[in-house]
Structure formats: structure tokens, C-alpha cells
SEFIZA-3560 file (N, C-alpha, C; in Angstrom, 3 decimals):
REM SEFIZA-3560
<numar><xx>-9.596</xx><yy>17.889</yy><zz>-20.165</zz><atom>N</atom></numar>
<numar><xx>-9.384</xx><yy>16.517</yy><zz>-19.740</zz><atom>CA</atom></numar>
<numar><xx>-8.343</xx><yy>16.484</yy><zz>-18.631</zz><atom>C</atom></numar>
<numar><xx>-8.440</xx><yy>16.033</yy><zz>-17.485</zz><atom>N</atom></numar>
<numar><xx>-7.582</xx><yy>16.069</yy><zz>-16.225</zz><atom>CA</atom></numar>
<numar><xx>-6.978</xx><yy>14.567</yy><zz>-16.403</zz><atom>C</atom></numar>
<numar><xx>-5.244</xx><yy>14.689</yy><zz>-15.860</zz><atom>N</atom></numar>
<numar><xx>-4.939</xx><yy>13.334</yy><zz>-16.103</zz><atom>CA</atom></numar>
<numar><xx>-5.491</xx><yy>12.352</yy><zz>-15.036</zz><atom>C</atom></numar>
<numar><xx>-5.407</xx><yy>11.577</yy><zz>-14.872</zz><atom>N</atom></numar>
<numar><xx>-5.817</xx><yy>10.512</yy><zz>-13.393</zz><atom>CA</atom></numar>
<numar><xx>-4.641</xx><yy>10.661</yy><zz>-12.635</zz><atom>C</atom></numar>
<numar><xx>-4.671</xx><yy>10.635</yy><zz>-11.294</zz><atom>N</atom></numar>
<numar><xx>-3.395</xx><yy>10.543</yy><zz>-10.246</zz><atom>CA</atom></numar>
<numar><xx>-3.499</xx><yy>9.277</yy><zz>-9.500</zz><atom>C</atom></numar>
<numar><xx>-1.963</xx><yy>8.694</yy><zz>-9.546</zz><atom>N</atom></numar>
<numar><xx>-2.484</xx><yy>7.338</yy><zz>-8.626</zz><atom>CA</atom></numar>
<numar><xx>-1.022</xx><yy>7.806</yy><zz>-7.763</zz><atom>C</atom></numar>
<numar><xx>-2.056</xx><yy>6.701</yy><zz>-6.584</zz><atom>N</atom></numar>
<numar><xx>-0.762</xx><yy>6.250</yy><zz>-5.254</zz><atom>CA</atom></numar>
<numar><xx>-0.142</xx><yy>4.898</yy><zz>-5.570</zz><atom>C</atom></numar>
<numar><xx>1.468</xx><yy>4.827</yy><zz>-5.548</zz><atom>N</atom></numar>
<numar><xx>2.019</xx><yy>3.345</yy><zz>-6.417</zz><atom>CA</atom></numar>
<numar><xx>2.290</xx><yy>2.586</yy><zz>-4.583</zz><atom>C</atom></numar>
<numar><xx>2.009</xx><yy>1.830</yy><zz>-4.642</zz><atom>N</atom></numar>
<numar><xx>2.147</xx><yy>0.739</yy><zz>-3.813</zz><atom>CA</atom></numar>
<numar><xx>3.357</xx><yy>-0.643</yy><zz>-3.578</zz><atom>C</atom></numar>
<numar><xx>3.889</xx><yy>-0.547</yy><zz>-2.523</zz><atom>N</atom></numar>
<numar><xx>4.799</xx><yy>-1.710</yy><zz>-2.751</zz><atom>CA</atom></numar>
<numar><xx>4.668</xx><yy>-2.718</yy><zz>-1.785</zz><atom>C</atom></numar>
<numar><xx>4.596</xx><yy>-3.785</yy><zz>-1.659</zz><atom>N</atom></numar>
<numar><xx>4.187</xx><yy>-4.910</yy><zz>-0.878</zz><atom>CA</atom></numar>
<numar><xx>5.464</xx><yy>-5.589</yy><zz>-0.182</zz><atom>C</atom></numar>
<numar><xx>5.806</xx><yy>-4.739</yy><zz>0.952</zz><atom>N</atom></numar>
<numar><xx>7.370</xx><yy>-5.513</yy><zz>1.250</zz><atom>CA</atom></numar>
<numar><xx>8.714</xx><yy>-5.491</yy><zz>0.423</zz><atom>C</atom></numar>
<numar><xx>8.850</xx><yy>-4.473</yy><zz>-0.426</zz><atom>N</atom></numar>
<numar><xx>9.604</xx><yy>-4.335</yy><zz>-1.496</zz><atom>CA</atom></numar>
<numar><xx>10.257</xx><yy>-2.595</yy><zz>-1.077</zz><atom>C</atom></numar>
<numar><xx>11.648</xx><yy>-2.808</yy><zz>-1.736</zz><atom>N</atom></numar>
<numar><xx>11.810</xx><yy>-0.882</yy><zz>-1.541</zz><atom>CA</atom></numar>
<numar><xx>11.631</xx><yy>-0.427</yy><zz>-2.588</zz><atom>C</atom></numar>
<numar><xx>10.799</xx><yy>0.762</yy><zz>-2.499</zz><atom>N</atom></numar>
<numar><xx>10.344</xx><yy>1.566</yy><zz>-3.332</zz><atom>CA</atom></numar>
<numar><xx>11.598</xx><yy>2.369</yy><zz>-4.149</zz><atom>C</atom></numar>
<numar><xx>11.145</xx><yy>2.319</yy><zz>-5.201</zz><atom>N</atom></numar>
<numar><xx>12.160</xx><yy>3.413</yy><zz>-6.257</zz><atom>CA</atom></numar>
<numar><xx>13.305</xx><yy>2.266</yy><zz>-6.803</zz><atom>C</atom></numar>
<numar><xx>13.582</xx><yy>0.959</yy><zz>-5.958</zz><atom>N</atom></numar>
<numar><xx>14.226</xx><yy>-0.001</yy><zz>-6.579</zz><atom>CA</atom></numar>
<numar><xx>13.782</xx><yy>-0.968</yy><zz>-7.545</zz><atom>C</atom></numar>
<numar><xx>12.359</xx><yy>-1.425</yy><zz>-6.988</zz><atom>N</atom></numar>
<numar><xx>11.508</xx><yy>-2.254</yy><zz>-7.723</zz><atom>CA</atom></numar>
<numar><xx>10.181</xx><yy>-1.368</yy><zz>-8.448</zz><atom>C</atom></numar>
<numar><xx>9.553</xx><yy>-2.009</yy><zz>-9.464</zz><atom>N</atom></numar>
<numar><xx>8.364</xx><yy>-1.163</yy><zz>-9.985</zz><atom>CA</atom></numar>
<numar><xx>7.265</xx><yy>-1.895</yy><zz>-8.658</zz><atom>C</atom></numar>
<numar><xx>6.405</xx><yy>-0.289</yy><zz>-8.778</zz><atom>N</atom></numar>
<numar><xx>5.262</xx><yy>-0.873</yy><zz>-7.648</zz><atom>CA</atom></numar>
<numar><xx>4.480</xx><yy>-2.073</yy><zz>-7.798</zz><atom>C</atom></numar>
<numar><xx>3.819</xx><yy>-2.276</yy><zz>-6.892</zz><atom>N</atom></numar>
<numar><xx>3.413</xx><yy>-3.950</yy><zz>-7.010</zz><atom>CA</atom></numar>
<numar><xx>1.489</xx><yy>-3.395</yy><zz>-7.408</zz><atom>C</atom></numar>
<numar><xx>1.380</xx><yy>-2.662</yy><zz>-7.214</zz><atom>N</atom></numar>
<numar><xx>-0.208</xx><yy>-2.193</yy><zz>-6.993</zz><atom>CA</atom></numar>
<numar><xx>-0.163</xx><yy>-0.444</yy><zz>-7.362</zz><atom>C</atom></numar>
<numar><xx>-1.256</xx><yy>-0.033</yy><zz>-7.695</zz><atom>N</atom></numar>
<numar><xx>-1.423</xx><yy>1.579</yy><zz>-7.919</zz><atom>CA</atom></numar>
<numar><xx>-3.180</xx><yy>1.608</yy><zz>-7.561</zz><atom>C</atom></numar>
<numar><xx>-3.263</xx><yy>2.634</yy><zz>-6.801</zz><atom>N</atom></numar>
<numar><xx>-5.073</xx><yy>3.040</yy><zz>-6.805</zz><atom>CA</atom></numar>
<numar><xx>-5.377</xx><yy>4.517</yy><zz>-7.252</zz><atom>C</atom></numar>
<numar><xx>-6.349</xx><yy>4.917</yy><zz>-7.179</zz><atom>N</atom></numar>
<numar><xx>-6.406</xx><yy>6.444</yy><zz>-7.530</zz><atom>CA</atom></numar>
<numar><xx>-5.839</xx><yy>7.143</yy><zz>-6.733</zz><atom>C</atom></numar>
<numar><xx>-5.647</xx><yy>8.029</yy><zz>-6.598</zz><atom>N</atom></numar>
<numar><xx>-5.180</xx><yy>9.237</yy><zz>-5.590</zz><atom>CA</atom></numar>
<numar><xx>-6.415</xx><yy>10.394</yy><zz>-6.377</zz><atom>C</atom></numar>
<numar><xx>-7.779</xx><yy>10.022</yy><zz>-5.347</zz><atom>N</atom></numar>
<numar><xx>-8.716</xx><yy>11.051</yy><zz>-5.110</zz><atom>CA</atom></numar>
<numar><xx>-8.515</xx><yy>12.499</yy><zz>-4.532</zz><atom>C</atom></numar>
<numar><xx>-8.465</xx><yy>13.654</yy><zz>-5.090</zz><atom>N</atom></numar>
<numar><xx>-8.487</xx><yy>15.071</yy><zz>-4.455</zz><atom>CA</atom></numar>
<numar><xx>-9.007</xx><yy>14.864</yy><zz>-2.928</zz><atom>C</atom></numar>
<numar><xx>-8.724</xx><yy>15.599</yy><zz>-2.096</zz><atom>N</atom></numar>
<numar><xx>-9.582</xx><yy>15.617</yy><zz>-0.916</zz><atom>CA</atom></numar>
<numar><xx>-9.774</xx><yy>14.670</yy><zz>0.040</zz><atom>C</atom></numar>
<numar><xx>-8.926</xx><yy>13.469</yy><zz>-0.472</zz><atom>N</atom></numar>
<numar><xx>-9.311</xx><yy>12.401</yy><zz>0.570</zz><atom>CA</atom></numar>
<numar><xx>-8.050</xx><yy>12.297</yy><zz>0.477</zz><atom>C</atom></numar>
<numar><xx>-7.741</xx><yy>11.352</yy><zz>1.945</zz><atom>N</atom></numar>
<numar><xx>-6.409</xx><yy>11.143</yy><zz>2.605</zz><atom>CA</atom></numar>
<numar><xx>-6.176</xx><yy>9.760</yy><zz>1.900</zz><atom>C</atom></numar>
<numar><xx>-4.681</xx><yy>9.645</yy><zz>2.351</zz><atom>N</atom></numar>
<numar><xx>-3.912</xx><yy>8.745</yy><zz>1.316</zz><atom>CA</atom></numar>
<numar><xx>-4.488</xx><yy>6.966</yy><zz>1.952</zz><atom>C</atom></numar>
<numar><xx>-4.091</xx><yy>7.240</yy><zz>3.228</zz><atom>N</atom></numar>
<numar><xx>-4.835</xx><yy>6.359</yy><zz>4.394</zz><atom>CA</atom></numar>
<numar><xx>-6.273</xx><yy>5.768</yy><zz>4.020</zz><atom>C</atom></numar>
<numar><xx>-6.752</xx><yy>6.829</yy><zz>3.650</zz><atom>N</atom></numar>
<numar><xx>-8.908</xx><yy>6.353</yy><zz>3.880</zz><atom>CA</atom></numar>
<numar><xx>-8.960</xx><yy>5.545</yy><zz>1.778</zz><atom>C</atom></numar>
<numar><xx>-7.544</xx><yy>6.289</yy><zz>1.158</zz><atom>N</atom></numar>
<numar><xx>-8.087</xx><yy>5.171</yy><zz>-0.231</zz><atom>CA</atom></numar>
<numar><xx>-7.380</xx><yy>4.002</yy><zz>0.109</zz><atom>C</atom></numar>
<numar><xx>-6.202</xx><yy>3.414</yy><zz>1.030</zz><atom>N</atom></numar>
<numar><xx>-5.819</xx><yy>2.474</yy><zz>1.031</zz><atom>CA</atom></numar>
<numar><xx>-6.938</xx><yy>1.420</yy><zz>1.445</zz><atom>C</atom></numar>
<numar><xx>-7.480</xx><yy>2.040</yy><zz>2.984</zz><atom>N</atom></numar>
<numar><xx>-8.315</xx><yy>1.502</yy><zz>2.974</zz><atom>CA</atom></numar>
<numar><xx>-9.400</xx><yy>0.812</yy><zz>2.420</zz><atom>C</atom></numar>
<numar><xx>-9.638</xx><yy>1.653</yy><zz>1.573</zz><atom>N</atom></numar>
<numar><xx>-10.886</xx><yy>1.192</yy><zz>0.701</zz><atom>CA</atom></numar>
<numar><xx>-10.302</xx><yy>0.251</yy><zz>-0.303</zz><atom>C</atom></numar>
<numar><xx>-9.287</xx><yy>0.166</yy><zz>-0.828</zz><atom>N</atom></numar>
<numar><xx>-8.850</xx><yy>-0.545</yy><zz>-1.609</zz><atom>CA</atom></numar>
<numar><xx>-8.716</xx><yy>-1.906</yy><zz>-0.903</zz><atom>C</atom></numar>
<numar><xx>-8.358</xx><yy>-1.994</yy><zz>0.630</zz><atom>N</atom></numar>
<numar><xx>-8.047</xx><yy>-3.308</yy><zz>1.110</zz><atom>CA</atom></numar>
<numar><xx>-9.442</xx><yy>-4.065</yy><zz>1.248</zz><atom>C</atom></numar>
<numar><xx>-10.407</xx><yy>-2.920</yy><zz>1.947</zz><atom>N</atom></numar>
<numar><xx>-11.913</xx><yy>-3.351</yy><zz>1.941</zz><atom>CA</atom></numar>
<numar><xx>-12.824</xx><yy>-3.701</yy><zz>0.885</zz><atom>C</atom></numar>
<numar><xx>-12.663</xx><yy>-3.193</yy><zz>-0.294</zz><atom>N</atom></numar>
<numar><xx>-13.238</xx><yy>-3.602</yy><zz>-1.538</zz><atom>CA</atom></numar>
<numar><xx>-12.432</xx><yy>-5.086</yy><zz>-2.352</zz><atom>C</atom></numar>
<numar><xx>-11.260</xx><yy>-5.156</yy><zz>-1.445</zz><atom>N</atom></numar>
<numar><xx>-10.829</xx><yy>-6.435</yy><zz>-2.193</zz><atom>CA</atom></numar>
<numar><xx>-9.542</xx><yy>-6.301</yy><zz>-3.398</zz><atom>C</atom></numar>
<numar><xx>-9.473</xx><yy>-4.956</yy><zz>-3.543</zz><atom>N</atom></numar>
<numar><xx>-8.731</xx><yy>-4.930</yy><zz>-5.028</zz><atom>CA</atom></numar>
<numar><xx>-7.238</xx><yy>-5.112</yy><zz>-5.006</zz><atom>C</atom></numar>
<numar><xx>-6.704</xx><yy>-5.189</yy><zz>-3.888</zz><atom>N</atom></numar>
<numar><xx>-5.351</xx><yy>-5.226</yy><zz>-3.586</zz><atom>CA</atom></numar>
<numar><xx>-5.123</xx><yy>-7.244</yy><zz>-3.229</zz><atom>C</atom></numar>
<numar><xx>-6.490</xx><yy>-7.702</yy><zz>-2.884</zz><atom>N</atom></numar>
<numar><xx>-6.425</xx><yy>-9.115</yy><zz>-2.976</zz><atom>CA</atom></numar>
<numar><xx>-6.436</xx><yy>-9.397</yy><zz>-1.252</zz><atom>C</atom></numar>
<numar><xx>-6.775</xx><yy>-10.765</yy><zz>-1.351</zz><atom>N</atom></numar>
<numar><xx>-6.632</xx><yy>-11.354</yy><zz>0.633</zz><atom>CA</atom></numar>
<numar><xx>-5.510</xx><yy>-11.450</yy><zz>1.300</zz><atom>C</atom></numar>
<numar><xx>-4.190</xx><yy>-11.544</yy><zz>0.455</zz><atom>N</atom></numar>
<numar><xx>-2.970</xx><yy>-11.850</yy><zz>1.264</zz><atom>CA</atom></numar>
<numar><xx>-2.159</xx><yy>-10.414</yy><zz>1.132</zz><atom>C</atom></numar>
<numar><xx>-2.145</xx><yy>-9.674</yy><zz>2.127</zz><atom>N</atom></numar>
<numar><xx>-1.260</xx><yy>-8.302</yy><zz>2.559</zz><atom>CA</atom></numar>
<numar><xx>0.070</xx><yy>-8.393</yy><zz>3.171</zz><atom>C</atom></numar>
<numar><xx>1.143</xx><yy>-7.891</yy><zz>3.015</zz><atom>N</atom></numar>
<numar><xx>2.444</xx><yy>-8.096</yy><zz>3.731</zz><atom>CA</atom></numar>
<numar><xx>1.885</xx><yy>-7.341</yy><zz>4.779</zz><atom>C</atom></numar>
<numar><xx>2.925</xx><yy>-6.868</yy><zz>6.002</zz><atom>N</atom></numar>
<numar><xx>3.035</xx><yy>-6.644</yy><zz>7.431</zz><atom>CA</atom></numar>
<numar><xx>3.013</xx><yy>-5.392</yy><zz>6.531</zz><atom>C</atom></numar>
<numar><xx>3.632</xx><yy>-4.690</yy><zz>5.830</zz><atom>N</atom></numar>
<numar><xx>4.000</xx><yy>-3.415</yy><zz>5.632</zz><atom>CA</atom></numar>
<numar><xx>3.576</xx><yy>-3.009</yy><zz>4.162</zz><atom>C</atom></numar>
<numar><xx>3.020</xx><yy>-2.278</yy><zz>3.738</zz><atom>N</atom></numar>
<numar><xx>2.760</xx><yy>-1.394</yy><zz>2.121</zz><atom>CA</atom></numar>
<numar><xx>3.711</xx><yy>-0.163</yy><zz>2.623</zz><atom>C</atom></numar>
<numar><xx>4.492</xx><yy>0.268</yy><zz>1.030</zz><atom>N</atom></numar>
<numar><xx>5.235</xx><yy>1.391</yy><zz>1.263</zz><atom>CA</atom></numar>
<numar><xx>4.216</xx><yy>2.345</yy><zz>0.156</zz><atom>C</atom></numar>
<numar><xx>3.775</xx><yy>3.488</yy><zz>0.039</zz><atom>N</atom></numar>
<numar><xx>3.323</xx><yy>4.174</yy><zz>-0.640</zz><atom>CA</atom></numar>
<numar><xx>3.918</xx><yy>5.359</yy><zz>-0.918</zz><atom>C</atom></numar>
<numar><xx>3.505</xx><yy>6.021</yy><zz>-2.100</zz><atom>N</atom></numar>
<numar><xx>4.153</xx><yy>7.022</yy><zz>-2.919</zz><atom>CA</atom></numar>
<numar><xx>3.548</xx><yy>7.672</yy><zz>-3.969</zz><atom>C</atom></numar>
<numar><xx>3.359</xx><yy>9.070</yy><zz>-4.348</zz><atom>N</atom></numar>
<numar><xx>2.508</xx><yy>9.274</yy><zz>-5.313</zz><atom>CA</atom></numar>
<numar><xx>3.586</xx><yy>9.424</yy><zz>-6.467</zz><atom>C</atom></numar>
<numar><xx>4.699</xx><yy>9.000</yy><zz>-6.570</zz><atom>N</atom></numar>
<numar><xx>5.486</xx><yy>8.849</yy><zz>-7.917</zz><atom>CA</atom></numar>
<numar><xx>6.137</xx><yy>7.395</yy><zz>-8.278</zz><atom>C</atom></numar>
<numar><xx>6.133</xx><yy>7.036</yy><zz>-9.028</zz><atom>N</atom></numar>
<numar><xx>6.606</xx><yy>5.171</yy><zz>-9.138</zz><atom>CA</atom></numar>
<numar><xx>8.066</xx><yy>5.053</yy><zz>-9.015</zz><atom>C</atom></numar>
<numar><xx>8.611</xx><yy>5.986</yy><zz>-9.306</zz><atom>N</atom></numar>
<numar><xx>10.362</xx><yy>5.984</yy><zz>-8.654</zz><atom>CA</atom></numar>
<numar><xx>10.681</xx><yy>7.214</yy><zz>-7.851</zz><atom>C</atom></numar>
<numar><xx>10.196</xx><yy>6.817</yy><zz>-6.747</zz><atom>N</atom></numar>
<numar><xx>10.712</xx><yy>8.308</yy><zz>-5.644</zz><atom>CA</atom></numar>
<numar><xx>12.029</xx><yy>7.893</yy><zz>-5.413</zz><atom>C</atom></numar>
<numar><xx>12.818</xx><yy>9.563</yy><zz>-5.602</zz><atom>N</atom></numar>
<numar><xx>14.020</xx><yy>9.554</yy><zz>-5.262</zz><atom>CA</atom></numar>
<numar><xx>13.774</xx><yy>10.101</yy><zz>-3.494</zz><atom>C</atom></numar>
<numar><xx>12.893</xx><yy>10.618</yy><zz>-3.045</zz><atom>N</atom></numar>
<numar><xx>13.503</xx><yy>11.746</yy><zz>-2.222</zz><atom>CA</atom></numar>
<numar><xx>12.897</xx><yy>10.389</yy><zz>-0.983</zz><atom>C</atom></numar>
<numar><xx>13.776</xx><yy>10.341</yy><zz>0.169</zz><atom>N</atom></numar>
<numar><xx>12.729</xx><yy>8.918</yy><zz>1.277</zz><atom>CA</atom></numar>
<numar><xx>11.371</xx><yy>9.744</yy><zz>1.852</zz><atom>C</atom></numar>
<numar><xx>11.620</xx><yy>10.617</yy><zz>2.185</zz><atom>N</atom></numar>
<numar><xx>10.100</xx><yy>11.626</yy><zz>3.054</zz><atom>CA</atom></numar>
<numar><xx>9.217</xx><yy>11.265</yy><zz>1.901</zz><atom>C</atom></numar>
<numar><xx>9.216</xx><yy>11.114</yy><zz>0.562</zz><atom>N</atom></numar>
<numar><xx>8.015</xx><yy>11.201</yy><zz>-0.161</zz><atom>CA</atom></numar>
<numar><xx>7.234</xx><yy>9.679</yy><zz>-0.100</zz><atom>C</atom></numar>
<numar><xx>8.051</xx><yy>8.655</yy><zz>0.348</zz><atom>N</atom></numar>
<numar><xx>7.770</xx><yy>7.397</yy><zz>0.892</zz><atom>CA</atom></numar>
<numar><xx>6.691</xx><yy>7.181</yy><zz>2.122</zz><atom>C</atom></numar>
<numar><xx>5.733</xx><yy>6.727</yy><zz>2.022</zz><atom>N</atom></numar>
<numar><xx>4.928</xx><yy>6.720</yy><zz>3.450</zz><atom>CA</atom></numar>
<numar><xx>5.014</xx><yy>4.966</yy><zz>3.719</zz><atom>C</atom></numar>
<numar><xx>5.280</xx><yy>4.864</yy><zz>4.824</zz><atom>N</atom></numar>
<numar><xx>5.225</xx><yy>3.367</yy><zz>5.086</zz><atom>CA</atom></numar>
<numar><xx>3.967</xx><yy>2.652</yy><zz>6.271</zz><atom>C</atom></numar>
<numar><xx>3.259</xx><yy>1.990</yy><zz>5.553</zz><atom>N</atom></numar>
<numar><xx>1.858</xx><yy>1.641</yy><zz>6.321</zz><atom>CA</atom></numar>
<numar><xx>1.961</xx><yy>0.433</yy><zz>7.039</zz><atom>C</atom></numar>
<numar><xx>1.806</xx><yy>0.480</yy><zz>8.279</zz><atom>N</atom></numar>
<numar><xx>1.685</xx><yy>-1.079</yy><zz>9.032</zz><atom>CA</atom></numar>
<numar><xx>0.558</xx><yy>-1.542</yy><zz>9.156</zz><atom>C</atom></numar>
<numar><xx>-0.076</xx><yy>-2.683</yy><zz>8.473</zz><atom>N</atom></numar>
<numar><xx>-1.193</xx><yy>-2.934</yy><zz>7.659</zz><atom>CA</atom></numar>
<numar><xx>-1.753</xx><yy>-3.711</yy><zz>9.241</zz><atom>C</atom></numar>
<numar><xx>-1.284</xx><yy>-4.397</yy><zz>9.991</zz><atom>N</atom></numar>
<numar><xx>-2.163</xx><yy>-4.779</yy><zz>10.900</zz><atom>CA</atom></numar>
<numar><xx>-2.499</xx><yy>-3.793</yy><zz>12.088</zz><atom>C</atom></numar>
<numar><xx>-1.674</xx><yy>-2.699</yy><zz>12.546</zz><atom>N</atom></numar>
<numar><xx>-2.697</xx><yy>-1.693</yy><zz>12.655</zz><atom>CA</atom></numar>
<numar><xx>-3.370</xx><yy>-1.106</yy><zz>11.891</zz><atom>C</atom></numar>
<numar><xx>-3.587</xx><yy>-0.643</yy><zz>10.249</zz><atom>N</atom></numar>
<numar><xx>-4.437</xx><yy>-0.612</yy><zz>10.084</zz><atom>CA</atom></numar>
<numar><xx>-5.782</xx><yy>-1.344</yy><zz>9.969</zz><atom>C</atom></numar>
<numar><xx>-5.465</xx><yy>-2.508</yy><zz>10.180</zz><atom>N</atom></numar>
<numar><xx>-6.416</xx><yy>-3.078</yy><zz>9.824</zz><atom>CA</atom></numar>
<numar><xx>-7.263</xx><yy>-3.300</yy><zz>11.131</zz><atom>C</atom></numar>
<numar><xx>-6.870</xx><yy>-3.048</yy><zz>12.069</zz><atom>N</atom></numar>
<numar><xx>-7.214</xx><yy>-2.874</yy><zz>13.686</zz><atom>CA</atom></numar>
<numar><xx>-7.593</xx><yy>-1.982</yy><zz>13.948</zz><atom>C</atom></numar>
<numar><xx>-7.059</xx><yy>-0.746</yy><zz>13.431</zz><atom>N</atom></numar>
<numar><xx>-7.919</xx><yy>1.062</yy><zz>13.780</zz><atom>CA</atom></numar>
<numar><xx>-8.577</xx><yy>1.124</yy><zz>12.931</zz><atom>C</atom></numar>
<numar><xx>-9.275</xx><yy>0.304</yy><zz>11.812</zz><atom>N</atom></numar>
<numar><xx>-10.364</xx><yy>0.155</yy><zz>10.885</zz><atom>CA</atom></numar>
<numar><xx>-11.275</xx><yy>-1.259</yy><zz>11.538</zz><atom>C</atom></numar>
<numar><xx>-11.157</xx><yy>-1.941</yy><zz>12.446</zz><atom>N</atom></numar>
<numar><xx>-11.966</xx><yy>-3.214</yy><zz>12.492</zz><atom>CA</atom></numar>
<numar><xx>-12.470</xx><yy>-3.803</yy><zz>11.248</zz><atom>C</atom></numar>
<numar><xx>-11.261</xx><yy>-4.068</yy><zz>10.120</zz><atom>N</atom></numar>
<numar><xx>-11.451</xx><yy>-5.119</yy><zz>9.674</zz><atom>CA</atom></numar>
<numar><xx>-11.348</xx><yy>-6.716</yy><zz>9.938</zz><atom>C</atom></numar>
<numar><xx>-12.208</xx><yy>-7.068</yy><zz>9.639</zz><atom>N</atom></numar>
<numar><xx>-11.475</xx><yy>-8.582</yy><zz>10.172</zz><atom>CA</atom></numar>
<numar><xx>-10.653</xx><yy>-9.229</yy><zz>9.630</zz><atom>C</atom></numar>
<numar><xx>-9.244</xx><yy>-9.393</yy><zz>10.279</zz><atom>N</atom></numar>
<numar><xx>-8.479</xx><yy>-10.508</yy><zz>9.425</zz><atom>CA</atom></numar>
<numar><xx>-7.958</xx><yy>-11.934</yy><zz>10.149</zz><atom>C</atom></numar>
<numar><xx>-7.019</xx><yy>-12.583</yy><zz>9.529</zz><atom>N</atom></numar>
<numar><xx>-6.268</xx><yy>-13.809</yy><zz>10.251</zz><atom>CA</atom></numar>
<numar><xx>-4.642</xx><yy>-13.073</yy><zz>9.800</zz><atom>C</atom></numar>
<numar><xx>-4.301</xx><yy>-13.288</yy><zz>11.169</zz><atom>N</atom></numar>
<numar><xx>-2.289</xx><yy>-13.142</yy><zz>11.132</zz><atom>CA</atom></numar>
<numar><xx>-2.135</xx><yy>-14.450</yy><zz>10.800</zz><atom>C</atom></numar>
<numar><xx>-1.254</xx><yy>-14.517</yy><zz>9.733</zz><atom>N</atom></numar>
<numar><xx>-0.359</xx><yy>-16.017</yy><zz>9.366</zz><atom>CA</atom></numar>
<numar><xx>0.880</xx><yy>-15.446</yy><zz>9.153</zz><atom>C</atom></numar>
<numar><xx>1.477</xx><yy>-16.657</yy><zz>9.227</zz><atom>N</atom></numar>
<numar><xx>3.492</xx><yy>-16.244</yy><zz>8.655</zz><atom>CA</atom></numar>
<numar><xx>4.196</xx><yy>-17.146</yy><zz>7.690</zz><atom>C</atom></numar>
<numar><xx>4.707</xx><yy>-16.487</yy><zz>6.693</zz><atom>N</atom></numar>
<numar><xx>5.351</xx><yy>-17.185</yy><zz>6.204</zz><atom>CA</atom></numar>
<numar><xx>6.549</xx><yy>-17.086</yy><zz>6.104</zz><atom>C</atom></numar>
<numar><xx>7.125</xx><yy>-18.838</yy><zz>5.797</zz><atom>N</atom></numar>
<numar><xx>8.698</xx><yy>-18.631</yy><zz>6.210</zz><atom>CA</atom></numar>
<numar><xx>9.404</xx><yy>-18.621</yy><zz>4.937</zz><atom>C</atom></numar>
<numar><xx>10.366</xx><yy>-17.931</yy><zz>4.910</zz><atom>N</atom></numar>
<numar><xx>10.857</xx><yy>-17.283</yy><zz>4.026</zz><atom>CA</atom></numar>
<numar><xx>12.488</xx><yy>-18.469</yy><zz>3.875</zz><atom>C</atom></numar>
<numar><xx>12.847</xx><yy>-18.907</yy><zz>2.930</zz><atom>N</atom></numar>
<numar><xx>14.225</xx><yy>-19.909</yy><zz>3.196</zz><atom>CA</atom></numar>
<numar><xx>15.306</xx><yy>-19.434</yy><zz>2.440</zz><atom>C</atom></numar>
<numar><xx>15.869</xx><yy>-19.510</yy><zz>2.312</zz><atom>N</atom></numar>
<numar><xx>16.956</xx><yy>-18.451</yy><zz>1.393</zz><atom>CA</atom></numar>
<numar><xx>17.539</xx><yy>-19.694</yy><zz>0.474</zz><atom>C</atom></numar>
<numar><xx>17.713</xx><yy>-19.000</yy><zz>-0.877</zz><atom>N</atom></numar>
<numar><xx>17.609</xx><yy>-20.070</yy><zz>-1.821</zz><atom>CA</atom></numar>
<numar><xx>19.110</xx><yy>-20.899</yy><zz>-2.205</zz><atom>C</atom></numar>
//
């Protein structure tokens, strides 16, 4: 029995401070990049994406290199997905 491996995901959040916001598989053989993708394209991560996902294949990385940080509207541009840029304003409480 092999365990499952996932990539933990954080949505605008720093990693290793907060628990991840999202996890997908981490498939053998395929790049970390082509499952995000698929995860944004199949829907499972949901319609509203921050500017940035931080990824990691451990849910509290100590070390920063093990951190990958994704800028989701180029990806979503060197994939031709279609999206809408919106902004939201953020007010401090």
C-alpha cells in the first residue's frame, strides 16, 4: 500500500505560519506546475484565486527554498485560461 503525496497550498498566506488553505495530489512524474494547473482548470481550488499560491510538498516547511511561489495570472496566461482580474480592497480593521 503506497501512502498518497500531496502539494499543500496557500492562498496569499505564509506558509509554515498558517495551515494550508488547499492540498492536491502530488502525482510521480508530473511537474508541480502542470497539477496546479489542472486543479485550477477542473475547478477544485474554486473561481476566486489570489495574485499568488505559495506551494510546498510538506504542510509546515521550515526550510524557504522548499517554498515555491506561483503568480497565478501568469499562469493563467502561459496556460490561456480565461479569466477576469478584479481587486479587492482590503481595510484594516
Amino acid at each position: 500500500m503506497t501512502d498518497r503525496q500531496l502539494l499543500y497550498l496557500w492562498f496569499d498566506r505564509e506558509p509554515g505560519v498558517f495551515e494550508p488553505d488547499h492540498t492536491i495530489e502530488d502525482i510521480p512524474g508530473t511537474a508541480d506546475i502542470d497539477l496546479l494547473t489542472a486543479a485550477i482548470i477542473d475547478g477544485s481550488l474554486g473561481d476566486l484565486l489570489p495574485a499568488r499560491i505559495y506551494m510546498a510538498t510538506n504542510p509546515t516547511p521550515e526550510n524557504p527554498r522548499a517554498i515555491r511561489s506561483i503568480d497565478v495570472g501568469k499562469l493563467l496566461r502561459d496556460n490561456k485560461i480565461h479569466h477576469r482580474r478584479c481587486y479587492q480592497i482590503v481595510r484594516p480593521d
